[in-house]
C-alpha positions as CSV (number, residue, x, y, z in Angstrom):
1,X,118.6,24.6,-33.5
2,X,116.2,21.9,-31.9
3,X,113.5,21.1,-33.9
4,X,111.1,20.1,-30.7
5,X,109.5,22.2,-27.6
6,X,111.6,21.5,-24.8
7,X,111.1,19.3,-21.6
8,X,109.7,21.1,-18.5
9,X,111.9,19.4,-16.1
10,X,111.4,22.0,-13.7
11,X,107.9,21.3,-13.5
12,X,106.7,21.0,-10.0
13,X,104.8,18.7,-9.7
14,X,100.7,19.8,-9.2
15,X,100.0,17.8,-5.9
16,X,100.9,20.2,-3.9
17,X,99.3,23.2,-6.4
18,X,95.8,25.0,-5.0
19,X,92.3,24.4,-6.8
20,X,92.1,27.8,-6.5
21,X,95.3,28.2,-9.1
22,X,95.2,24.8,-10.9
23,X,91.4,26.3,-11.9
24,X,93.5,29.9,-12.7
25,X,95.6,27.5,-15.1
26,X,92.2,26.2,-16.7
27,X,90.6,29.1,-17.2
28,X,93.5,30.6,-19.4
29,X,93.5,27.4,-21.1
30,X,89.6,26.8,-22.3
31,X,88.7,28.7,-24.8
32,X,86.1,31.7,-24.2
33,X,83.4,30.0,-26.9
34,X,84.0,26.8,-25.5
35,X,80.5,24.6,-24.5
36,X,81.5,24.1,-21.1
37,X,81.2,28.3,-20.0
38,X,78.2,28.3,-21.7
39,X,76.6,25.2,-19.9
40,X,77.9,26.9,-16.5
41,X,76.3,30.4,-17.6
42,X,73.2,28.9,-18.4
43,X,73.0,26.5,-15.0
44,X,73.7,29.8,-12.7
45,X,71.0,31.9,-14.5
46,X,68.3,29.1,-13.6
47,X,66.9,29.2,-10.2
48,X,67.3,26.2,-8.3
49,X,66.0,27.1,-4.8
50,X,63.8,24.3,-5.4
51,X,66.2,21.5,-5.0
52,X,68.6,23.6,-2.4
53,X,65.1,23.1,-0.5
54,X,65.4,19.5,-0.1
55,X,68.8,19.4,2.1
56,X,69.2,20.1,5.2
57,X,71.9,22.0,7.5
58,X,72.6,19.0,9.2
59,X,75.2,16.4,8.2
60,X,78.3,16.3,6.0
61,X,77.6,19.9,3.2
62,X,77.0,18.3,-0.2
63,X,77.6,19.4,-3.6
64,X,75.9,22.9,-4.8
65,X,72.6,21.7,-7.0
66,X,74.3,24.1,-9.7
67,X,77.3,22.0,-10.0
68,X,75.5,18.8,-10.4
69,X,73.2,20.1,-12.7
70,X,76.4,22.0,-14.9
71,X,77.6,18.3,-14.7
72,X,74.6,16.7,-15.8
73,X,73.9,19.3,-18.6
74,X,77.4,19.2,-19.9
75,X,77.8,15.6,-19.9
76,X,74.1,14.7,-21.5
77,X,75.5,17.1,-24.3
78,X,78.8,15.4,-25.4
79,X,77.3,12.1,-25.1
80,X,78.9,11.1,-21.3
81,X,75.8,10.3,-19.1
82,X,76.8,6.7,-16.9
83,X,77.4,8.2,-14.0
84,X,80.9,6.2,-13.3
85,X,82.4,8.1,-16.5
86,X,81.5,11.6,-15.7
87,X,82.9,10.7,-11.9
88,X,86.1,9.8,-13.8
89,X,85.7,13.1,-16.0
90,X,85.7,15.0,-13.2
91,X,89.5,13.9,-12.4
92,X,90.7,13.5,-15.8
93,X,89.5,16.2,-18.1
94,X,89.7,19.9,-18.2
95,X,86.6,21.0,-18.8
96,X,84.4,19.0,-16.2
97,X,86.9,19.9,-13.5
98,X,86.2,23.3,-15.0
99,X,82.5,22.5,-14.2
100,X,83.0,20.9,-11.4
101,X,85.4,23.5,-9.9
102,X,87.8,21.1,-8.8
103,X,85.1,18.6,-6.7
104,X,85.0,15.4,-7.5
105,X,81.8,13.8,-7.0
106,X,81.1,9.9,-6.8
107,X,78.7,8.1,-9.3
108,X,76.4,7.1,-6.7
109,X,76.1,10.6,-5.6
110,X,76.0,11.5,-9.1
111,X,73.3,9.0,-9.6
112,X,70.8,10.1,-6.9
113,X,70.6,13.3,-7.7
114,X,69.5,12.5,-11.6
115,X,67.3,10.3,-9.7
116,X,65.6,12.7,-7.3
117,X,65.3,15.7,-8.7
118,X,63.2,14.3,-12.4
119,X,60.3,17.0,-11.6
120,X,62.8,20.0,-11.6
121,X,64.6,18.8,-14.4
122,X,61.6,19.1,-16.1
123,X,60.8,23.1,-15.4
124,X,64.8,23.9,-16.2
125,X,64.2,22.5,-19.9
126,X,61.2,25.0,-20.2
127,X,63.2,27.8,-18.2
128,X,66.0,26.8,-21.3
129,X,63.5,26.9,-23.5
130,X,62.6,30.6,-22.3
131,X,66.2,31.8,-22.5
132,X,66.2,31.3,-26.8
133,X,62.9,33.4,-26.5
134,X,64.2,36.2,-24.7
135,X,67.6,36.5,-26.6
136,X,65.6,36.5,-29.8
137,X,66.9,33.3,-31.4
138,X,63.4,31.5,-31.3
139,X,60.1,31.9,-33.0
140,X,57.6,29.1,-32.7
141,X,55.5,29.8,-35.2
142,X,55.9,26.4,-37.5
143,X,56.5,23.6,-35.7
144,X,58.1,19.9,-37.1
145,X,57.0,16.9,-34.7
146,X,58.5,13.2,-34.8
147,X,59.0,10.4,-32.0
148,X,61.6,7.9,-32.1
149,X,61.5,4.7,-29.9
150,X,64.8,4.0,-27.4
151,X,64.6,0.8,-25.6
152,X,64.6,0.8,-21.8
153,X,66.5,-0.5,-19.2
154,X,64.6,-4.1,-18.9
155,X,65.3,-7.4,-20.4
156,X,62.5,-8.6,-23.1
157,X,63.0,-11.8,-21.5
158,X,60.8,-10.5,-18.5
159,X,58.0,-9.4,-20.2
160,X,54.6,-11.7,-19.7
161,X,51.7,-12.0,-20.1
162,X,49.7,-13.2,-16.9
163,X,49.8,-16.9,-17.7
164,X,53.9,-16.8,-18.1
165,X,54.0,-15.1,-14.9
166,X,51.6,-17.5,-13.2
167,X,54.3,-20.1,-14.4
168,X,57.2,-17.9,-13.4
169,X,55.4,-17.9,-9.8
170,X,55.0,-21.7,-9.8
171,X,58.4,-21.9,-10.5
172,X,59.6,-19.9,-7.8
173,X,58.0,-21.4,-5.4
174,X,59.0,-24.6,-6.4
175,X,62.7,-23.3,-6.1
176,X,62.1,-22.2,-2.5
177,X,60.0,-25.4,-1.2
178,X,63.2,-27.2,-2.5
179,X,65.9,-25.0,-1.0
180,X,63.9,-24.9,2.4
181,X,64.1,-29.0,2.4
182,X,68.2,-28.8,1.4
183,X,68.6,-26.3,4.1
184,X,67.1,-28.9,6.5
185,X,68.8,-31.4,5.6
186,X,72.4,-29.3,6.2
187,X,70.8,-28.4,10.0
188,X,70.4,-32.2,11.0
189,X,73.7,-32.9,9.9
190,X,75.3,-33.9,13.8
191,X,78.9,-32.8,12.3
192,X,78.4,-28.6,11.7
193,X,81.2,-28.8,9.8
194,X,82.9,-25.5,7.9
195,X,81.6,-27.0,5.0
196,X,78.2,-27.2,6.0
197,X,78.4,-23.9,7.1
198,X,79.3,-22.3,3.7
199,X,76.3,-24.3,2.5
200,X,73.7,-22.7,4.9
201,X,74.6,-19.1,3.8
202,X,74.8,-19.2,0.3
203,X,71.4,-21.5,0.6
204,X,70.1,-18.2,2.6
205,X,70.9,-15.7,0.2
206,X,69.3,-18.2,-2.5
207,X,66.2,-18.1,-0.6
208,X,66.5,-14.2,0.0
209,X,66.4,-14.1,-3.5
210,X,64.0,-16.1,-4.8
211,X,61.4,-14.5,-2.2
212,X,62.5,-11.1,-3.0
213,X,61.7,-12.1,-6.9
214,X,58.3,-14.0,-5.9
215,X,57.3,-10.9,-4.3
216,X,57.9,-8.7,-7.9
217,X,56.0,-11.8,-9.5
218,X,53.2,-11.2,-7.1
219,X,52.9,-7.6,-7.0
220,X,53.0,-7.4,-10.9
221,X,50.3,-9.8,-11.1
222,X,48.1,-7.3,-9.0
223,X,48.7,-4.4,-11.2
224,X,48.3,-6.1,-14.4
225,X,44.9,-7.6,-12.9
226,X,44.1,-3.9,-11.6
227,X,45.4,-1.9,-14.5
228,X,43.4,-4.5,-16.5
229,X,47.0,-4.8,-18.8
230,X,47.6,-8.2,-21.3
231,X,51.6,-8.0,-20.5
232,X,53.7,-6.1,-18.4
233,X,57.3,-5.7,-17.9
234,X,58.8,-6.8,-14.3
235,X,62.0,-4.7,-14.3
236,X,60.1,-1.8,-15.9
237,X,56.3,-1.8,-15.6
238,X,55.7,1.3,-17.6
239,X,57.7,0.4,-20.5
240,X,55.9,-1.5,-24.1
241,X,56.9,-3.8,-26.1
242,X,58.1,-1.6,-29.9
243,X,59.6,-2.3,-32.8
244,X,62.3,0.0,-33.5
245,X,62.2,1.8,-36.8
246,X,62.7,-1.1,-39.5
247,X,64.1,-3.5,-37.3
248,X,62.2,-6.6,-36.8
249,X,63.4,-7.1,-32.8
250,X,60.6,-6.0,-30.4
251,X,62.0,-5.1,-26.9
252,X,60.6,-2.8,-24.0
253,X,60.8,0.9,-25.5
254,X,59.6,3.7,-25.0
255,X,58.5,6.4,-27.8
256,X,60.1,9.6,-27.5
257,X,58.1,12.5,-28.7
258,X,60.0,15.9,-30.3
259,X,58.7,19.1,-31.0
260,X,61.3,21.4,-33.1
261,X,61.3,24.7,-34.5
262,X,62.7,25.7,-37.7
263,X,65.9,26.9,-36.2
264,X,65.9,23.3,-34.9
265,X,65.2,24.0,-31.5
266,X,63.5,21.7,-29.0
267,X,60.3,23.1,-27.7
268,X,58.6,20.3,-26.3
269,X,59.5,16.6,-25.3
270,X,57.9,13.8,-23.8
271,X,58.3,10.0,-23.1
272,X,55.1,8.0,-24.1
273,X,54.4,4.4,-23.6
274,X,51.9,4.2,-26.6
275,X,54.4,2.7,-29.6
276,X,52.1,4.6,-31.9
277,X,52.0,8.3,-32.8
278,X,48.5,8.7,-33.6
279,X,47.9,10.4,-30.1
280,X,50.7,12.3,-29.8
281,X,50.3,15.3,-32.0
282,X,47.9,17.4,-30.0
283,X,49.5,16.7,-26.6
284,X,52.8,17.9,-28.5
285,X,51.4,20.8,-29.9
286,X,49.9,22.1,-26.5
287,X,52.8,21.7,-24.6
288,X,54.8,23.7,-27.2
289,X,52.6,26.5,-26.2
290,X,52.6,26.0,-23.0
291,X,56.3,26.1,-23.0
292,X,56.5,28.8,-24.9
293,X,53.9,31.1,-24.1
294,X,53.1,31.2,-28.1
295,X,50.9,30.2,-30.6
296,X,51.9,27.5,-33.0
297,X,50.7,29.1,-36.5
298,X,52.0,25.6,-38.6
299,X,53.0,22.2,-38.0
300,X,54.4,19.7,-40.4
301,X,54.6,15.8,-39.2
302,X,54.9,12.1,-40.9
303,X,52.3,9.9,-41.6
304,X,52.2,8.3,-37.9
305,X,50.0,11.1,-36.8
306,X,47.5,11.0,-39.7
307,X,43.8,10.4,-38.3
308,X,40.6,12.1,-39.0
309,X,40.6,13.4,-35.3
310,X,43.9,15.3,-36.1
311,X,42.8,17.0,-38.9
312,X,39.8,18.0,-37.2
313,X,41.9,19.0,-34.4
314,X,44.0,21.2,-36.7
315,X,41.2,22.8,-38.6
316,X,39.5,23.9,-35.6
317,X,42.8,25.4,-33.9
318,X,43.4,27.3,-37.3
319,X,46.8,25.5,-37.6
320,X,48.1,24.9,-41.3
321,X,49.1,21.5,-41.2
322,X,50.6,19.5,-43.2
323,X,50.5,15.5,-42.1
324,X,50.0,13.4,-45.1
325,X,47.8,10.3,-44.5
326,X,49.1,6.1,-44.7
327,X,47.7,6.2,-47.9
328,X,49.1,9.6,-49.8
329,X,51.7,8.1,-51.6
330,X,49.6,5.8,-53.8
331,X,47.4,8.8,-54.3
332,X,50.9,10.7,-54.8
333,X,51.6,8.2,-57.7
334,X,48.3,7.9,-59.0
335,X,47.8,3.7,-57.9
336,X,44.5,4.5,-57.3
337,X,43.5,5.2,-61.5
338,X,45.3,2.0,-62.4
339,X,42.4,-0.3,-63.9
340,X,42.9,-2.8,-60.8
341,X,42.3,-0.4,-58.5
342,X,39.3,0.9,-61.1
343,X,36.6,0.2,-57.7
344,X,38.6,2.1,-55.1
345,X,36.0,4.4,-53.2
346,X,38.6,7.4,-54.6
347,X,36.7,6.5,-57.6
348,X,33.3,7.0,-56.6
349,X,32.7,10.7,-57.6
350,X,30.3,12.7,-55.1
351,X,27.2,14.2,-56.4
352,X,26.3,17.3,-54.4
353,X,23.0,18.3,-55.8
354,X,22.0,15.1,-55.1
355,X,24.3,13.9,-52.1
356,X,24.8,10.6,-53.8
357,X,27.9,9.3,-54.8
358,X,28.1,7.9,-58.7
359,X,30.3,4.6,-59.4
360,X,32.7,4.0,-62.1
361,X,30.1,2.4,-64.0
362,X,27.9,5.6,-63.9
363,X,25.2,3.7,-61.5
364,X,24.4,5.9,-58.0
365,X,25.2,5.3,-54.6
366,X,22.4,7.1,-52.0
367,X,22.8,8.3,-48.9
368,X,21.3,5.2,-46.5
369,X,22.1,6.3,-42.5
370,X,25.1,7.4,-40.4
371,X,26.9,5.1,-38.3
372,X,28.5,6.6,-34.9
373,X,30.7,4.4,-32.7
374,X,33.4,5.7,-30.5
375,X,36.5,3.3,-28.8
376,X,39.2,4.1,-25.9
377,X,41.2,4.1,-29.2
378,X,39.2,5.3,-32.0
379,X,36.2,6.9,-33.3
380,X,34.1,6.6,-36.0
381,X,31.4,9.0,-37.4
382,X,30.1,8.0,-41.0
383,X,27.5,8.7,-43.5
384,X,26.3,4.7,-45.4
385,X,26.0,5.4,-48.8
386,X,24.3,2.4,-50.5
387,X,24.5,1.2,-54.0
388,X,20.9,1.1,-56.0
389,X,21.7,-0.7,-58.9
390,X,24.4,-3.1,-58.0
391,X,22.3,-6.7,-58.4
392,X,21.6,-6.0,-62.0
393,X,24.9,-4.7,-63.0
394,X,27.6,-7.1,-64.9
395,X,30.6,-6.1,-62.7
396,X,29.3,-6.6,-59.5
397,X,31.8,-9.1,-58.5
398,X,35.0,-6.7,-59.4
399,X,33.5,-4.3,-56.9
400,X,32.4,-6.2,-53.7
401,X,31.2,-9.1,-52.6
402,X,28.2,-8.0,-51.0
403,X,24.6,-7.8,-52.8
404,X,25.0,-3.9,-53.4
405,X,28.3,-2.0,-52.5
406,X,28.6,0.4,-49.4
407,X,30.4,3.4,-49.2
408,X,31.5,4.2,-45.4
409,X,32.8,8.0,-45.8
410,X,33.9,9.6,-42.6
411,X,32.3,13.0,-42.0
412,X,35.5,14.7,-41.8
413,X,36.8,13.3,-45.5
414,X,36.8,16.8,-46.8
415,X,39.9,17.3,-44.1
416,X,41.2,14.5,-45.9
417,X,41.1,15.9,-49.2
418,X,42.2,19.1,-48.6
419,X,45.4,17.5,-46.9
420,X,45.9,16.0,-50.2
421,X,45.5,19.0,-52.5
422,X,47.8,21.3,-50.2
423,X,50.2,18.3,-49.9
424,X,50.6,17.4,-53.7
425,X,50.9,21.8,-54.0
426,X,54.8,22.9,-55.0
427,X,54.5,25.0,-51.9
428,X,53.3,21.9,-49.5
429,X,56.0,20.2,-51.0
430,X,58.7,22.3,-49.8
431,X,56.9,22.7,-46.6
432,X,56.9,18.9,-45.6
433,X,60.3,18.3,-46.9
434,X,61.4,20.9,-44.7
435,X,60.4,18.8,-41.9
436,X,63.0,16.2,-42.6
437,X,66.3,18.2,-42.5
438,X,64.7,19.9,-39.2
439,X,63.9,17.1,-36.8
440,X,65.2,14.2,-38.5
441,X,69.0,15.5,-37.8
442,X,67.4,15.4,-34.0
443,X,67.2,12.0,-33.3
444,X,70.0,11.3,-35.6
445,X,72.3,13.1,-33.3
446,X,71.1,11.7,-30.0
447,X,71.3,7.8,-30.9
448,X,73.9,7.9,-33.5
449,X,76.5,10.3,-32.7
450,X,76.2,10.6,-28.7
451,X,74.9,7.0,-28.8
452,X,71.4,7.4,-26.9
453,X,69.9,3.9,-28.1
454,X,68.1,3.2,-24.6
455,X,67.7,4.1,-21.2
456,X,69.9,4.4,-18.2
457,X,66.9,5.1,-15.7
458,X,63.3,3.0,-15.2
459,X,59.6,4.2,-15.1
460,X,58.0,6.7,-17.2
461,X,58.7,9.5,-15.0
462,X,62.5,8.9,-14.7
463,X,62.8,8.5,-18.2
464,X,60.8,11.3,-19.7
465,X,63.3,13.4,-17.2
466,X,66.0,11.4,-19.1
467,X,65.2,12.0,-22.4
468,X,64.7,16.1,-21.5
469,X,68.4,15.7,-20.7
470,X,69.2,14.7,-23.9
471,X,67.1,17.5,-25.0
472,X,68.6,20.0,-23.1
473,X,71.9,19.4,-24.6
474,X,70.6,19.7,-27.7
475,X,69.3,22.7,-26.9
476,X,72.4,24.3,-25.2
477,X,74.8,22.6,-28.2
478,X,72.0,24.9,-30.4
479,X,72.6,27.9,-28.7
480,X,76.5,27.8,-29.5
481,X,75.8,27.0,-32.4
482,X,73.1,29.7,-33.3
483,X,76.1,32.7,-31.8
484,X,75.0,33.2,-28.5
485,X,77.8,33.8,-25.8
486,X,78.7,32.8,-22.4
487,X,78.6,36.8,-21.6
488,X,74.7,37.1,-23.2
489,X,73.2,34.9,-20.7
């Protein structure tokens, strides 16, 4: 009895074998929960008249936009998005040429149409969105926010400030006066050698270069001046220099913004160029319901989008929030009653009857003037409380180094407080821990486990269409995940 499954030697061989059966072969093959039907369900629900608008009847037929976006969707969730590997998947594994149905597309073809079609892109993560809505599956009614930064595609090395690219110009130009004196030199010679030949041409594409590059000197010079910008990127304007999580290497990033329910499904995304959160959370919430067509009822998010505006923001939306501020966890641990800390304005104990506020030292503090000043970036709004009693007391110097101490308290600092109490709550507690085993597995996924560290594409609007990608196979990978079928869609 043999112990192995035979040799099919009387294989044919499939070059001569029809798409039409090799595809007949494949579809007994994959299994019927497999991610690939699921992806092709979902692409031929969407309507995509919009980009089938763009071609025209004349000329060689193209690829159906549904394939390409099946392709894109399918390879964004299994972590294959150069566009050279998913024109190689397309010969070599089962389930693109599944998706494919049997075309195989090249990558620059595969490349343009990521490129062109970034607006629609857009509208089919909302449509996707949609779908978990009407099978059911989704409820946005508490919402978990976090960004992460992924670096784009742009060397660090070209990003200056206007006096290094003033240099950089100087530079150039230098460069081409000296190449334009070699390749005189070559056309006196009387003997047009071979030689000198070769010279001439590879001296011409030198000078095509370096004018091609003074002219991206020069033009990013104008918009930094116009856009009134300290440094700018040359191979990617929009993108900032970030730091990256703890790392201490700063590199042109962009911070990607997630909005996920709690049956960890993507509801709103966006690329921003700020490196800080701060201003993040109320666009976030907004386009959730916008995306959505719902209400968001409660939203839990770290301490990068703490801010007096946000609280305000949250209290007069109704929204129970639960966004600890950059100092909660030394009020958490109680730093703030240590004897050092005995002259922290959390000390100063407010006198309502009075509207005073009464120092550790029992002496008041009354109510001098309000202060408004408001920023691009900030604003501030506080009532002065001013100390009465400060030059005669004996530990003056342990609690400022003015003549009398000044208490600047923010008009909303009640917010504040009450973000504290609910926070330090058992059930605030449970709430904002929630929020790490929701979004946090997110990001984890994207850049550890499909690899999604940076960029392929340049320019805010490329890569916010980019990063919806990733986000849309997340969301489709969910859907398997949550039990829905192929046949449902």
């Amino acid at each position: 009895m043999s112990k192995f499954k035979p040799f099919h030697e009387f294989q044919k061989p499939l070059v001569g074998i029809s798409h039409e059966a090799f595809l007949d072969y494949i579809e007994t093959v994959i299994p019927a929960d497999h991610l690939c039907r699921l992806v092709k369900e979902v692409v031929f629900s969407l309507d995509t008249e919009a980009i089938e608008a763009k071609y025209s009847f004349n000329g060689q037929k193209t690829y159906h936009p549904k394939l390409m976006l099946s392709l894109l969707f399918y390879g964004y969730a299994t972590g294959v998005r150069s566009s050279r590997k998913l024109e190689e998947k397309c010969i070599s594994d089962q389930t693109y040429i599944y998706i494919m149905q049997c075309y195989n597309p090249d990558h620059r073809t595969i490349s343009d149409f990521r490129k062109n079609n970034t607006k629609e892109i857009g509208a089919y993560f909302v449509d996707i969105i949609r779908i978990f809505n009407e099978l059911g599956c989704s409820h946005v009614g508490k919402l978990h926010i976090d960004g992460t930064k992924l670096r784009s595609n742009a060397s660090g090395k070209r990003s200056k400030d206007q006096k290094g690219y003033e240099k950089w110009l100087s530079e150039i130009t230098e460069e081409i006066d000296k190449l334009i004196k070699e390749a005189e030199v070559i056309d006196s010679q009387e003997d047009e050698n071979c030689k000198a030949a070769g010279q001439q041409e590879e001296l011409k594409q030198q000078l095509t270069d370096r004018h091609y590059l003074k002219s991206k000197i020069e033009n990013a010079l104008k918009a930094m001046k116009a856009e009134d910008r300290k440094k700018t990127n040359l191979t990617d304007k929009d993108a900032n220099l970030m730091k990256a999580g703890g790392s201490k290497d700063v590199r042109p990033s962009y911070n990607c913004q997630a909005a996920v329910t709690d049956e960890g499904i993507i509801v709103a995304a966006e690329a921003v160029t700020e490196a800080n959160d701060r201003n993040q959370l109320k666009p976030m919430i907004e386009q959730t319901e916008t995306n959505t067509n719902e209400l968001v009822e409660e939203v839990a998010a770290d301490s990068g989008y703490a801010s007096y505006t946000n609280y305000e923001y949250l209290d007069q939306k109704g929204i129970d929030g639960y966004v600890p501020d950059d100092h909660f966890r030394q009020y958490k641990r109680g730093e703030y009653e240590k004897e050092e800390k005995r002259y922290h304005y959390s000390n100063f104990k407010y006198d309502e009857s009075t509207d005073s506020y009464i120092c550790p030292e029992g002496k008041p503090l009354k109510y001098w003037k309000t202060r408004k000043n408001k920023t691009k970036k900030r604003q501030w709004h506080h009532r002065v409380y001013q100390g009465r009693k400060c030059r005669e007391c004996t530990k003056r110097s342990l609690c400022t180094k003015s003549e009398v101490r000044e208490l600047l308290i923010d008009t909303r600092d009640p917010l504040l407080q009450k973000m504290r109490e609910k926070l330090s709550s058992e059930e605030g507690k449970k709430k904002y821990f929630k929020r790490q085993y929701t979004i946090e597995p997110v990001f984890g996924h994207l850049k550890y486990n499909l690899g999604y560290r940076d960029f392929l594409l340049r320019g805010i609007n490329k890569v916010t269409a980019e990063f919806k990608l990733m986000c849309i196979g997340w969301n489709i990978k969910k859907m398997l995940k949550l039990g829905i079928m192929p046949e449902m869609i």
